[in-house]
C-alpha positions as CSV (number, residue, x, y, z in Angstrom):
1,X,0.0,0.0,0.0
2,X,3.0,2.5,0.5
3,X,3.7,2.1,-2.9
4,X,0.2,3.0,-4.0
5,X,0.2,6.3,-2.0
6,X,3.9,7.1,-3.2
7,X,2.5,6.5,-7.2
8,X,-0.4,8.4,-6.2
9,X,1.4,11.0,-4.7
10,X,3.9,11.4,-8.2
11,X,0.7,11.4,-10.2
12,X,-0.8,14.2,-8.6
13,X,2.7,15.7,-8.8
14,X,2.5,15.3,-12.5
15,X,-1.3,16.6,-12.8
16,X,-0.2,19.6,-11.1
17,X,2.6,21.0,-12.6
18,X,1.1,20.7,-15.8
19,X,-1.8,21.4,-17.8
20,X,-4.1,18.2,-17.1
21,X,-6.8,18.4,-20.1
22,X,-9.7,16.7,-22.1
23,X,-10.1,16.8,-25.5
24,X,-12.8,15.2,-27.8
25,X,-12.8,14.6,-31.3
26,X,-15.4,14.7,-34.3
27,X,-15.4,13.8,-37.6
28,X,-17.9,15.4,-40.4
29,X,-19.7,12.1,-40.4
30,X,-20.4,12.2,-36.9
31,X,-22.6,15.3,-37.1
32,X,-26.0,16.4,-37.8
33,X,-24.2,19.0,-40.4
34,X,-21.1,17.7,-41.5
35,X,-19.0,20.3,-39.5
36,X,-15.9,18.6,-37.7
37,X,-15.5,19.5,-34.2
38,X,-12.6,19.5,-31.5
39,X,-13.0,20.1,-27.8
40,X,-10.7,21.4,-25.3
41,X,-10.5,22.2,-21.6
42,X,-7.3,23.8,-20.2
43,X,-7.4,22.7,-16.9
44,X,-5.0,24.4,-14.2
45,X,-5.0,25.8,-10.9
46,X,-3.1,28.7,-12.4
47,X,-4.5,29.3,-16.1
48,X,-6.2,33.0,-16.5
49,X,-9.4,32.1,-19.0
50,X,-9.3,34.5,-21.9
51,X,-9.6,34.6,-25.2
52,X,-6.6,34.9,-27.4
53,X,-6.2,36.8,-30.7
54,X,-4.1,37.3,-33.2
55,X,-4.1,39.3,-36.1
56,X,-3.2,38.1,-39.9
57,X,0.5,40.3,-40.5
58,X,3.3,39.9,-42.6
59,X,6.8,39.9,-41.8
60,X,10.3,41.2,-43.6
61,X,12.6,38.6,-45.1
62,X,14.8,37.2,-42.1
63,X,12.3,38.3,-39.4
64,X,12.7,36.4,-35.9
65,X,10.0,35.1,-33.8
66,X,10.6,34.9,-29.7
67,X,9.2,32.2,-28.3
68,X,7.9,31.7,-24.9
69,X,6.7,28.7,-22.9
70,X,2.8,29.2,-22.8
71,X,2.5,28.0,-18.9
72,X,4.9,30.2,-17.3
73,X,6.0,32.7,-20.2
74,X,9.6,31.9,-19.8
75,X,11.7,33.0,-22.8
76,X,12.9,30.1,-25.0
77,X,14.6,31.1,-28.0
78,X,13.8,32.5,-31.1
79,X,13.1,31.1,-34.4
80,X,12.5,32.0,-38.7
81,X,9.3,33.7,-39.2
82,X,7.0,33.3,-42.2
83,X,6.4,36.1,-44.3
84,X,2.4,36.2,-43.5
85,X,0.9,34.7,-40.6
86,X,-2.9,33.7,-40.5
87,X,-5.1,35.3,-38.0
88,X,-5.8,33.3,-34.8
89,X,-8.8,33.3,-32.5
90,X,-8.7,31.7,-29.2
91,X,-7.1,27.6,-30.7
92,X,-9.0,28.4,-34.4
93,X,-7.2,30.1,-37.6
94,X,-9.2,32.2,-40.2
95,X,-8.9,28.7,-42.1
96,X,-11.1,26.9,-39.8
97,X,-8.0,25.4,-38.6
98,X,-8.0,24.1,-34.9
99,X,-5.8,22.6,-32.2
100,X,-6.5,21.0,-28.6
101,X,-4.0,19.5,-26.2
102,X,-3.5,17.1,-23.2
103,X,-0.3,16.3,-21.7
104,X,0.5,12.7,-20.9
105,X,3.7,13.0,-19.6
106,X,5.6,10.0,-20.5
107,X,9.3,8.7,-20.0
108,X,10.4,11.3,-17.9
109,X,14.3,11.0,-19.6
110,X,12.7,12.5,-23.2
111,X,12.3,15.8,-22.1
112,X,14.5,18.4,-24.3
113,X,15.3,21.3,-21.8
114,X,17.2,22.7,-24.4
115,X,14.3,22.5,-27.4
116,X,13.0,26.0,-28.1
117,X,9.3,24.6,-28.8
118,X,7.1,23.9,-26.3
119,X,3.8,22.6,-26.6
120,X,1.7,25.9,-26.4
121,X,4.0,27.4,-28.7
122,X,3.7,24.7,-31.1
123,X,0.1,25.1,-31.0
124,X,-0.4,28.9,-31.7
125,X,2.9,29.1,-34.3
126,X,1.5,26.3,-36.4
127,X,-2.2,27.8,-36.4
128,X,-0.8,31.1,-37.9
129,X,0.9,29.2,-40.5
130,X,-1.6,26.3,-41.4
131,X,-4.0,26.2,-43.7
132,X,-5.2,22.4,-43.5
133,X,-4.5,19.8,-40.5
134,X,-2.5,18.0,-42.3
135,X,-0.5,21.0,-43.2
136,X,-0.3,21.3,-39.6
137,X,0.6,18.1,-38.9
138,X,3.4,18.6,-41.1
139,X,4.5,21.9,-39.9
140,X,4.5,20.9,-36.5
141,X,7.1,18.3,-37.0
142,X,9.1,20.2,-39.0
143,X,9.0,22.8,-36.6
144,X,10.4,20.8,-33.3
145,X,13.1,19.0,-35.6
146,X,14.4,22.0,-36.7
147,X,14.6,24.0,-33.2
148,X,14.2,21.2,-30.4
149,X,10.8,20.0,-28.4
150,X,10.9,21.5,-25.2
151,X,7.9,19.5,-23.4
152,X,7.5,16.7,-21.9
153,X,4.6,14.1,-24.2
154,X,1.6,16.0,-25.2
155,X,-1.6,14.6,-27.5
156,X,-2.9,16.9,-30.0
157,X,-6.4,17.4,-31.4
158,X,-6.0,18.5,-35.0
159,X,-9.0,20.0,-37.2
160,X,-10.1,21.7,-40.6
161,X,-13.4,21.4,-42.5
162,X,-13.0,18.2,-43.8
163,X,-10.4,16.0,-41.4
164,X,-10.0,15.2,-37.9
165,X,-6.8,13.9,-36.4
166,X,-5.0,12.7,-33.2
167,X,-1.1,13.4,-33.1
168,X,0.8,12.1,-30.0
169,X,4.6,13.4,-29.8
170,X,7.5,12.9,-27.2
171,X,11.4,14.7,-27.1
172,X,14.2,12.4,-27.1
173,X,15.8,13.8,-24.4
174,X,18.8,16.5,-23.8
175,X,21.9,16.4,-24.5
176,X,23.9,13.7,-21.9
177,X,27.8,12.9,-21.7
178,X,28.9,9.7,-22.7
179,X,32.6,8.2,-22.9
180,X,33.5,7.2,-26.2
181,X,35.8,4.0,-26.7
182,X,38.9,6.1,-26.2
183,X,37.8,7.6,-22.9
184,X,37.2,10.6,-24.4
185,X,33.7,12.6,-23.3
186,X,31.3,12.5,-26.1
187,X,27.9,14.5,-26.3
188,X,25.0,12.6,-27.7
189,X,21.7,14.7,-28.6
190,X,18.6,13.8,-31.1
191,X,17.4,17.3,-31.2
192,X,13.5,16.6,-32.0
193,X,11.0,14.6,-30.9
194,X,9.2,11.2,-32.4
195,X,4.9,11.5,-32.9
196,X,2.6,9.2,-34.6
197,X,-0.7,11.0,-36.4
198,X,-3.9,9.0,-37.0
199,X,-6.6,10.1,-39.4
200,X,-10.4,9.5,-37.0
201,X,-12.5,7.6,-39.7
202,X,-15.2,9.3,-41.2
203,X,-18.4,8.7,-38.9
204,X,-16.3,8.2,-35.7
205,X,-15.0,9.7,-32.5
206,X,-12.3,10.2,-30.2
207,X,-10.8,11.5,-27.2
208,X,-7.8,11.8,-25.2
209,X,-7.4,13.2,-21.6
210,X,-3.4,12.8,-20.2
211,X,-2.9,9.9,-21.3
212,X,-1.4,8.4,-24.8
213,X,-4.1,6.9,-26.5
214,X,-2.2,5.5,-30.1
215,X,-1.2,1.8,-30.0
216,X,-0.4,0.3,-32.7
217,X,-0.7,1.8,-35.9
218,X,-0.8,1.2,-40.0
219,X,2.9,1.7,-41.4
220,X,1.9,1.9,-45.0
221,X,-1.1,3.5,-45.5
222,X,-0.1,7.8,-45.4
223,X,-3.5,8.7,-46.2
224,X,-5.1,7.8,-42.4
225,X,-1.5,7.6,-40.5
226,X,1.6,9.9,-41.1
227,X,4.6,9.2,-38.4
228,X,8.2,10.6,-37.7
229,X,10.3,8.4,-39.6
230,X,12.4,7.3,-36.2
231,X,9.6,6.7,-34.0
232,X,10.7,3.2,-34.6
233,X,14.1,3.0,-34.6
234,X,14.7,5.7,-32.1
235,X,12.3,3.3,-29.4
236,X,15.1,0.8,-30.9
237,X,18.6,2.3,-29.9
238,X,17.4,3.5,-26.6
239,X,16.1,-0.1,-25.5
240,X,12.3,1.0,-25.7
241,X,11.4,-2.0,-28.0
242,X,12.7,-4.7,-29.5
243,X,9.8,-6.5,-31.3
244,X,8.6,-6.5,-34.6
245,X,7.9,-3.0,-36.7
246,X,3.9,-4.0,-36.8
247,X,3.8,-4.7,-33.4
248,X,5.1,-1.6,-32.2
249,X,2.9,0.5,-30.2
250,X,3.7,4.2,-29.4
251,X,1.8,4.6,-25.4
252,X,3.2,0.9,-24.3
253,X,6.3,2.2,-25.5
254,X,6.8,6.3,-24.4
255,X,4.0,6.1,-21.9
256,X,2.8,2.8,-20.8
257,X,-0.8,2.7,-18.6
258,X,-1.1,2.2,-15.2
259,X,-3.6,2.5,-12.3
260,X,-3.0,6.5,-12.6
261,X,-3.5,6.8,-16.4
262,X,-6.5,4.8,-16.7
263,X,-8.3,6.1,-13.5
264,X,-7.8,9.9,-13.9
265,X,-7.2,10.0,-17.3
266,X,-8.6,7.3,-19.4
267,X,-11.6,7.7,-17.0
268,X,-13.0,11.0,-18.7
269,X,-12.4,9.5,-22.1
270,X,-14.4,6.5,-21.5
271,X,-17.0,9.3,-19.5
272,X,-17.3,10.7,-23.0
273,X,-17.8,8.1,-25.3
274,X,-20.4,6.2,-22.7
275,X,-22.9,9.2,-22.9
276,X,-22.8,8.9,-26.9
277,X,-21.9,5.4,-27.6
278,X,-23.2,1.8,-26.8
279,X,-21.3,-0.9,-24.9
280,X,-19.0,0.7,-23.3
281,X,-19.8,-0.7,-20.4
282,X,-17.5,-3.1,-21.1
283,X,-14.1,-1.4,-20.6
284,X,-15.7,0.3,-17.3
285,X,-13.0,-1.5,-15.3
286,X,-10.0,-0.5,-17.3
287,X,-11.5,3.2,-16.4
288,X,-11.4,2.1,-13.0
289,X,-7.8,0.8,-13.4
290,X,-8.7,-2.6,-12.5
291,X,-8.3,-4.3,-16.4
292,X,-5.4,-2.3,-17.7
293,X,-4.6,-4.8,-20.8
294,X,-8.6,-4.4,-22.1
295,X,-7.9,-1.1,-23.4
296,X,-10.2,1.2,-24.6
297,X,-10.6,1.4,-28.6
298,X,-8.9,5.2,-30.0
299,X,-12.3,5.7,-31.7
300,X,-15.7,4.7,-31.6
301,X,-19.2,5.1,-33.9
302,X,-21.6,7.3,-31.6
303,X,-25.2,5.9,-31.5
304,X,-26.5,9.0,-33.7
305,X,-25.1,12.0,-35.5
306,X,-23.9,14.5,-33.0
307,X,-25.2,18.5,-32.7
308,X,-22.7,20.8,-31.5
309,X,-25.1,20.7,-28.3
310,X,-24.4,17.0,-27.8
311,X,-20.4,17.8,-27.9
312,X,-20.9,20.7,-25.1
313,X,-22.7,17.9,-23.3
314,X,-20.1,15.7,-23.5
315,X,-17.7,18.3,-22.0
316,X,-20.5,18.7,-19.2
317,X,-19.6,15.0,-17.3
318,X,-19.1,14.1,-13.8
319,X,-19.8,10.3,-14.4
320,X,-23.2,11.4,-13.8
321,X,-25.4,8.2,-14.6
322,X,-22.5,5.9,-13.4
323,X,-21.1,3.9,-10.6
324,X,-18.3,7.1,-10.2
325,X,-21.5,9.4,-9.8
326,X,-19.3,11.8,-8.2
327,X,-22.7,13.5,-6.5
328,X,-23.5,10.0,-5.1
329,X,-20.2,9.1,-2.4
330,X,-19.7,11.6,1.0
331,X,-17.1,13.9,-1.0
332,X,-20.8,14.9,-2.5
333,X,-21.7,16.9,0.7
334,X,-25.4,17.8,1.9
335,X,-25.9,19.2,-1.3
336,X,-24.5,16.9,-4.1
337,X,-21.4,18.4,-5.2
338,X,-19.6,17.9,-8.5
339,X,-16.1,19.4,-7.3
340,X,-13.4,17.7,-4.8
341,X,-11.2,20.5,-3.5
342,X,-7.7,19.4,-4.5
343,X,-5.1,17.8,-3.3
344,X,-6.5,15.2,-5.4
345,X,-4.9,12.2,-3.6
346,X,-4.3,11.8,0.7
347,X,-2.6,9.9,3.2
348,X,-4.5,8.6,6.1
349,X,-2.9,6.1,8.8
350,X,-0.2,5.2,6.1
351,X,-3.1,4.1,3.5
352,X,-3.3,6.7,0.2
353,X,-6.5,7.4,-1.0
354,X,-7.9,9.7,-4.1
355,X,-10.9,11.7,-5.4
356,X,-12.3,11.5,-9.1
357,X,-11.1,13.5,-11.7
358,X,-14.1,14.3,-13.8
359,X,-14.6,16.2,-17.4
360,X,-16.0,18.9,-15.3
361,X,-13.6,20.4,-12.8
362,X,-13.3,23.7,-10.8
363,X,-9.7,24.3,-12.4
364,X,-11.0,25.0,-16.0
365,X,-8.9,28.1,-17.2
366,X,-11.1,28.4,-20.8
367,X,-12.4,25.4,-22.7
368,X,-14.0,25.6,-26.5
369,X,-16.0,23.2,-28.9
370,X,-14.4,24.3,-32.3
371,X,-16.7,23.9,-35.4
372,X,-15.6,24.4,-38.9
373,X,-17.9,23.8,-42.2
374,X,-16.6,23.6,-45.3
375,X,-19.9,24.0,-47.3
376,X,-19.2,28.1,-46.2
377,X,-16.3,30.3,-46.8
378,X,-13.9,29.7,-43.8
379,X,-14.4,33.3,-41.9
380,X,-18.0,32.6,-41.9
381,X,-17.5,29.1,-41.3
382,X,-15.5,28.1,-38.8
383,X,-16.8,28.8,-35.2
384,X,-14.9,28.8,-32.1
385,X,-17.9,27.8,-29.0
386,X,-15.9,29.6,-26.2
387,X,-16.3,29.6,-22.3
388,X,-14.2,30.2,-19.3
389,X,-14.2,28.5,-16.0
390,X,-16.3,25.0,-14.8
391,X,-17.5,23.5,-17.9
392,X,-20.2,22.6,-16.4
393,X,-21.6,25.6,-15.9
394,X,-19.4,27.9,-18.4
395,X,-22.0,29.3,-21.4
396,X,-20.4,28.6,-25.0
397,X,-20.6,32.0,-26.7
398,X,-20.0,31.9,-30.6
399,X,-17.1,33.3,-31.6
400,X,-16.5,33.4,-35.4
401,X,-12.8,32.6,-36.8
402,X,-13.0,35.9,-39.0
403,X,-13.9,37.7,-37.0
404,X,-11.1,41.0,-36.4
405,X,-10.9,41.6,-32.3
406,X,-12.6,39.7,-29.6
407,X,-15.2,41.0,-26.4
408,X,-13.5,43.2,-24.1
409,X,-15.0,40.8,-21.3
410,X,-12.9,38.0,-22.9
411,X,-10.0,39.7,-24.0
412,X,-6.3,39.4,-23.2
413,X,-5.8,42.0,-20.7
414,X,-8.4,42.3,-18.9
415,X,-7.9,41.3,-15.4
416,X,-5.3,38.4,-14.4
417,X,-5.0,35.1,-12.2
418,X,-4.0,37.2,-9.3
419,X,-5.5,40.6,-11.1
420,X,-9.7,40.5,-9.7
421,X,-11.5,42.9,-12.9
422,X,-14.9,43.5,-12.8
423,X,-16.0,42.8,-16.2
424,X,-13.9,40.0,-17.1
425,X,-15.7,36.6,-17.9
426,X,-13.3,34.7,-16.0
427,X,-13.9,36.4,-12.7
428,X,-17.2,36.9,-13.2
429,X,-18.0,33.2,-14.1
430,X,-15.9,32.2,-11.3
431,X,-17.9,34.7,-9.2
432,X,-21.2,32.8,-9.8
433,X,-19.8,29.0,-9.6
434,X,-17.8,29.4,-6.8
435,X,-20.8,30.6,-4.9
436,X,-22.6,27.8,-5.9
437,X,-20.5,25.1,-4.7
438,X,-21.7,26.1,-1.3
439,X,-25.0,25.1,-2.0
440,X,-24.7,23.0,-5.4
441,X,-27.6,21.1,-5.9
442,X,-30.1,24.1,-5.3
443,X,-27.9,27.1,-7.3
444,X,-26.9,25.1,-10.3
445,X,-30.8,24.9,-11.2
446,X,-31.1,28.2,-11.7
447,X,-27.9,28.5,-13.3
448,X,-28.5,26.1,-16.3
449,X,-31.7,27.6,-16.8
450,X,-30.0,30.2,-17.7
451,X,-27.2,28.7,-19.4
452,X,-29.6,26.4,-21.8
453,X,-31.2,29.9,-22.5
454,X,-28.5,31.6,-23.7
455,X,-27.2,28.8,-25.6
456,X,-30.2,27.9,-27.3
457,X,-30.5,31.3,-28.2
458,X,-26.8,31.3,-29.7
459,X,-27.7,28.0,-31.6
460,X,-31.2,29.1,-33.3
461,X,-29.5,32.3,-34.1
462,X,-26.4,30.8,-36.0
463,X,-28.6,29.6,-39.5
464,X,-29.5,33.8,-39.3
465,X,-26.2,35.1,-39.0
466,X,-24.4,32.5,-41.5
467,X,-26.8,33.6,-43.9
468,X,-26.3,37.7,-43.5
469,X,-22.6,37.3,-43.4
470,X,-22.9,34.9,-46.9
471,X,-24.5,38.1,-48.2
472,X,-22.4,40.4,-47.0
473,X,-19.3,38.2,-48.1
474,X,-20.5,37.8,-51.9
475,X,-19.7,41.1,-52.8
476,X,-17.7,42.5,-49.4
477,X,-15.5,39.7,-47.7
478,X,-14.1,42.8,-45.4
479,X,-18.2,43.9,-44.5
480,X,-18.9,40.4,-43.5
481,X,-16.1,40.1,-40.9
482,X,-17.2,43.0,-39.8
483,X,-20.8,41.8,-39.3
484,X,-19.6,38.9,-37.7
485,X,-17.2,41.0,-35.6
486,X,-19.8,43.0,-34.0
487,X,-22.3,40.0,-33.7
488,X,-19.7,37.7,-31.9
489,X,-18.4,40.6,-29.8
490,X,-21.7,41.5,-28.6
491,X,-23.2,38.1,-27.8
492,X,-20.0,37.8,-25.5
493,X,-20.2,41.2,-23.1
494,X,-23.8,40.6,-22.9
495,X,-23.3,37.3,-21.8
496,X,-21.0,38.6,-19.2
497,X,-23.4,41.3,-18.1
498,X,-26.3,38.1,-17.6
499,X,-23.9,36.2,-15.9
500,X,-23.3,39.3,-13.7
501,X,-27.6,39.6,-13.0
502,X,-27.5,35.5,-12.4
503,X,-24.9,36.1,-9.4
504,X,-26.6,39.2,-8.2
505,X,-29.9,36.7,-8.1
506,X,-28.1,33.7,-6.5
507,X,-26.3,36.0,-3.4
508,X,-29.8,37.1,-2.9
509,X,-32.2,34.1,-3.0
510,X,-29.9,31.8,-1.0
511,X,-27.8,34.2,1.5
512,X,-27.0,32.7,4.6
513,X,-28.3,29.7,4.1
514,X,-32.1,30.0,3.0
515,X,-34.3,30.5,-0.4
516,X,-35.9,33.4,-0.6
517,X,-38.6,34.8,-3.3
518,X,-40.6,37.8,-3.9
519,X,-44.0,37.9,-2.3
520,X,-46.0,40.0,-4.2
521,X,-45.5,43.8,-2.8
522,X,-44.7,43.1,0.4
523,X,-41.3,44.3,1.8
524,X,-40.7,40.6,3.4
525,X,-39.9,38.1,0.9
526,X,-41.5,34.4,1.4
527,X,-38.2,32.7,3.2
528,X,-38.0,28.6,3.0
529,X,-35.1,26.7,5.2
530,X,-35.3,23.3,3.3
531,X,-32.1,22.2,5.5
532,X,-30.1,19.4,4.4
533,X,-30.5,15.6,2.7
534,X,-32.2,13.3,5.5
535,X,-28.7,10.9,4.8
536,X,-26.5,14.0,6.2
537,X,-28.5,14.2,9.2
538,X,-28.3,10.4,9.7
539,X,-24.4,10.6,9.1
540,X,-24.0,13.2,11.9
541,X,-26.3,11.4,14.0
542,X,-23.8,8.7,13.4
543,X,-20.7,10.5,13.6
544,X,-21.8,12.1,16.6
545,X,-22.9,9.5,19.2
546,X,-26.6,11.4,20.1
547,X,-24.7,14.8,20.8
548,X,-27.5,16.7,19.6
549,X,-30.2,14.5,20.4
550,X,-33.0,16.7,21.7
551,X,-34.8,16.0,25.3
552,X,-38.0,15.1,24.9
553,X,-41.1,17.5,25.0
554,X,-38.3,20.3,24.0
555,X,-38.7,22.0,20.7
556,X,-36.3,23.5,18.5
557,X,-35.8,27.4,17.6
C-alpha cells in the first residue's frame, strides 16, 4: 500500500505541474451538419481564461519570432518567421484550422530542456501558418526538428473542415555525456522529438485526456497515419522496443498505462464516449484501473449524428449516470457536489486514498467546442464555442474565426490570475460557480436555466447570421467580418453582463443559508429553510454519538 500512496502522490505531482486536459474529437460524419469539431478544456490551478487573438501580419525577409513557454512565459529562444501569418482566434485560424491538447507526460528521460518549442508554442505558431491539418501536422514536426521540443509528451487534437486527427509526440531527451571507446567525453543529442498522427474515420469519435491513447498503428497507409520516420528505430537504440515493426505501439512504449492513467485520465475519455456510444460498459473496469490490458478502442461510432449541443454535453460530465457518480459518495456533501477540492490524492494512517477527476472540474482556465464547415467560406464558417471556468456551468458563446478583435469581457488584458477585474468573464464566471458550490444542488438549477437559454438562443441564431454574413461576403468579404465582428463581440459582453444579474440573483435568494422569493408587494420576501438531505442528518447522528439529540417534549428554535 505504501507504494500506492507514493505513485499516487507522483501522479498528482505530474497533474499539477502541468496542464491536465480533455479533448474530444469529431469527424464530419459524426454530425448532424457535416462540421468537424474538437473540444478542449485547459485545466490548471493557475491558467487565466481569456480569449486569445491574433491578427493576420506579414513579416520582412529574415524576421525572428521569440518564443515563450505558454504555462509560465519563460523565454525560450527565437526562431525563422514566415512572411504572412494567418489570424488566430482563441485555438481556431481564419482557415477553420484548430488545435487541442493534453499532456500525458511520458518517459520522464525525453524531455529536451534545451528544445525551443514547447507545446503551447507549437500550438499557436502552427495555427498562424496552417492552412489544412495536415499541413499542420506537417509543420509541427518540422518545426520541433528544426529547433528542439521542449515538453514533456503532449496529444494533439488537429481539425479543418473536412479532417480530424490525433497526433501524439515525445522529445528524445537533452543532451547527456557519454565516454567514447577512447575515454574521451562525447555528447549525444537527437534534437527533436518522435509522434505518430492518425486520421479519425469518417463517422467516428475520439478523445484523449493525459494519457497516450495510439497503440499500434498502420505503417503503409499515409492517407489515415503519417509518423516521424524514427519513431521506430529511435524506441530501438534507446532499448524501448525490441519486437517486430507491426507490433510496435507508441503509449506501451513512451508512456505505458497504469492505475493513474486509466483512472484519472482514461476515465474521462471513456465518460465521454459512454454518454454517446453503446457498450462501453464493457471497458468500465480498465477506467477504473482494474483491467489495464482491455484497453479502450482510439475511436468509436456514436449511436447518432452529433449537434454541436451534444459535444458541449459531452464536455458537461461528472460520471453522472454511473457507478463514479461523483454526486453519489460523502465527497458529495449535503448538497451533491460535483467538485473535490484538491489535493486530489491523501494519506490517512499510512493508506493513500484519491478523489475523481471528472470532465467537469473547478480548475478549468477556458475550454471551446471548435466547429468548422466547409460548405461556407472559412471566416463565416469556422466557429470557435468559447467559455471560461467549470465546464459545467461555463455558457459557450459563438465566436466566429474571422472575425477581427474579440469581447473586451474576454480579452487578453483584462484582469489576471491574481488581477480581480470587474467585467472579465473569467472572474465573473468564477464569481457565480464558486458561490454555488456552497449550496450546489439548489444554485446550479437556476444557473442552467439560464445557461440552456443563452445557448439555445446562440444555436437558433447561428442559421440567421451564417446567412447575412454569406450576403455580405459575396460582394464585401471585409463587410462580413465585420458583421460577424460586431455580432460575436456582442453576444460575448452581454453574456458577461447576464452572468453578472445571475450572481446578483443567487447572493440574494440563497444568502446565509435560506431561499428566498418575492412575495408579491410586500417588503418581506417568502423565506423557505429546506435544511439538508435526511442521509446528512443520519451521518451526523452517526458521527456524533446522540450529541444533539433533543430532550423530549423540548422544541427546537
Amino acid at each position: 500500500m505504501k507504494t500506492l500512496t507514493a505513485f499516487l502522490t507522483a501522479v498528482l505531482l505530474s497533474l499539477t505541474s502541468a496542464m491536465a486536459c480533455t479533448n474530444f474529437i469529431i469527424s464530419k460524419g459524426a454530425t448532424v451538419d457535416g462540421s468537424t469539431m474538437i473540444t478542449y478544456s485547459a485545466d490548471s490551478h493557475v491558467l487565466y481564461g481569456e480569449l486569445y487573438f491574433r491578427p493576420s501580419a506579414d513579416y520582412a525577409e529574415g524576421s525572428l519570432l521569440e518564443v515563450y513557454e505558454w504555462d509560465t512565459g519563460k523565454y525560450l529562444g527565437k526562431i525563422k518567421q514566415v512572411k504572412h501569418t494567418y489570424s488566430v482566434v482563441g485555438n481556431m485560424n481564419e482557415h477553420q484550422v484548430s488545435i487541442g491538447e493534453t499532456t500525458y507526460g511520458g518517459r520522464e528521460e525525453l524531455v529536451d530542456t534545451t528544445g525551443i518549442i514547447d507545446y503551447g508554442s507549437l500550438i499557436y505558431i502552427t495555427l498562424q501558418r496552417a492552412k489544412t491539418a495536415r499541413e499542420a501536422i506537417r509543420i509541427m514536426g518540422e518545426l520541433v526538428a528544426e529547433f528542439g521540443y521542449y515538453s514533456s509528451g503532449e496529444s494533439f487534437s488537429i481539425a479543418d473542415p473536412n479532417e480530424v486527427w490525433i497526433l501524439e509526440m515525445i522529445g528524445k531527451g537533452s543532451p547527456r555525456i557519454i565516454k567514447d571507446k577512447g575515454g574521451k567525453n562525447k555528447t549525444i543529442y537527437s534534437k527533436g522529438a518522435v509522434w505518430v498522427a492518425q486520421r479519425i474515420p469518417d463517422g467516428f469519435i475520439s478523445g484523449h485526456a493525459n494519457h497516450a491513447r495510439i497503440t499500434t498503428f498502420p505503417l503503409s497507409d499515409p492517407e489515415n497515419c503519417i509518423y516521424a520516420p524514427d519513431v521506430i528505430s529511435f524506441a530501438r537504440a534507446n532499448g524501448y522496443f525490441t519486437g517486430e515493426d507491426k507490433d510496435f505501439s507508441f503509449s506501451d512504449t513512451y508512456a505505458p498505462v497504469d492505475f493513474g492513467g486509466a483512472r484519472f485520465c482514461e476515465a474521462r475519455v471513456w465518460a465521454g464516449f459512454n454518454k454517446v456510444g453503446k457498450g462501453m460498459d464493457k471497458y468500465l473496469e480498465y477506467a477504473k484501473g482494474n483491467d489495464l490490458k482491455n484497453r479502450m478502442p482510439l475511436w468509436i461510432k456514436p449511436d447518432r449524428k452529433l449537434s454541436v449541443q451534444d459535444v458541449m454535453d459531452m464536455m458537461r460530465d461528472y460520471y453522472q449516470g454511473t457507478e463514479l457518480d461523483m454526486t453519489k459518495d460523502i465527497g458529495a456533501g449535503p448538497y451533491q457536489s460535483i467538485v473535490r477540492w484538491r489535493p486530489m490524492t491523501w494519506e490517512v494512517d499510512g493508506v493513500g486514498y484519491f478523489h475523481e477527476r471528472a470532465i467537469s472540474t473547478q480548475q478549468t482556465g477556458f475550454s471551446f467546442v471548435a466547429q468548422s464547415r466547409s460548405w461556407l467560406p472559412d471566416p463565416i464558417g469556422g466557429i470557435i464555442w468559447f467559455g471560461v471556468d467549470d465546464t459545467f456551468s461555463t455558457v459557450y458563446v459563438p465566436m466566429y474565426c474571422g472575425i477581427n478583435s474579440v469581447p473586451e469581457s474576454y480579452a487578453v488584458g483584462n484582469g489576471r490570475i491574481m488581477e480581480f477585474s470587474e467585467n472579465a468573464a473569467f472572474w465573473v464566471f468564477n464569481q457565480v460557480s464558486n458561490l454555488a458550490y456552497t449550496r450546489y444542488k439548489d444554485m446550479i438549477t437556476d444557473i442552467r436555466k439560464v445557461q440552456s437559454a443563452l445557448e439555445n438562443k446562440f444555436v437558433s441564431y447561428t442559421p440567421v447570421v451564417d446567412k447575412a454574413a454569406l450576403e455580405l461576403y459575396q460582394t464585401n468579404p471585409e463587410k462580413a467580418r465585420e458583421f460577424l465582428t460586431e455580432y460575436s463581440v456582442n453576444q460575448g459582453n452581454s453574456t458577461v453582463a447576464r452572468w453578472k444579474e445571475l450572481y446578483h440573483h443567487l447572493f440574494t435568494k440563497f444568502l446565509d443559508g435560506n431561499v428566498k422569493v418575492k412575495d408579491g408587494n410586500n417588503q418581506n420576501p417568502k423565506v423557505k429553510q429546506p435544511g439538508y438531505d435526511e442521509s446528512y442528518y443520519r451521518m451526523i447522528i452517526e458521527k456524533t454519538n446522540g450529541k444533539f439529540k433533543q430532550p423530549e417534549g423540548s422544541s427546537g428554535h
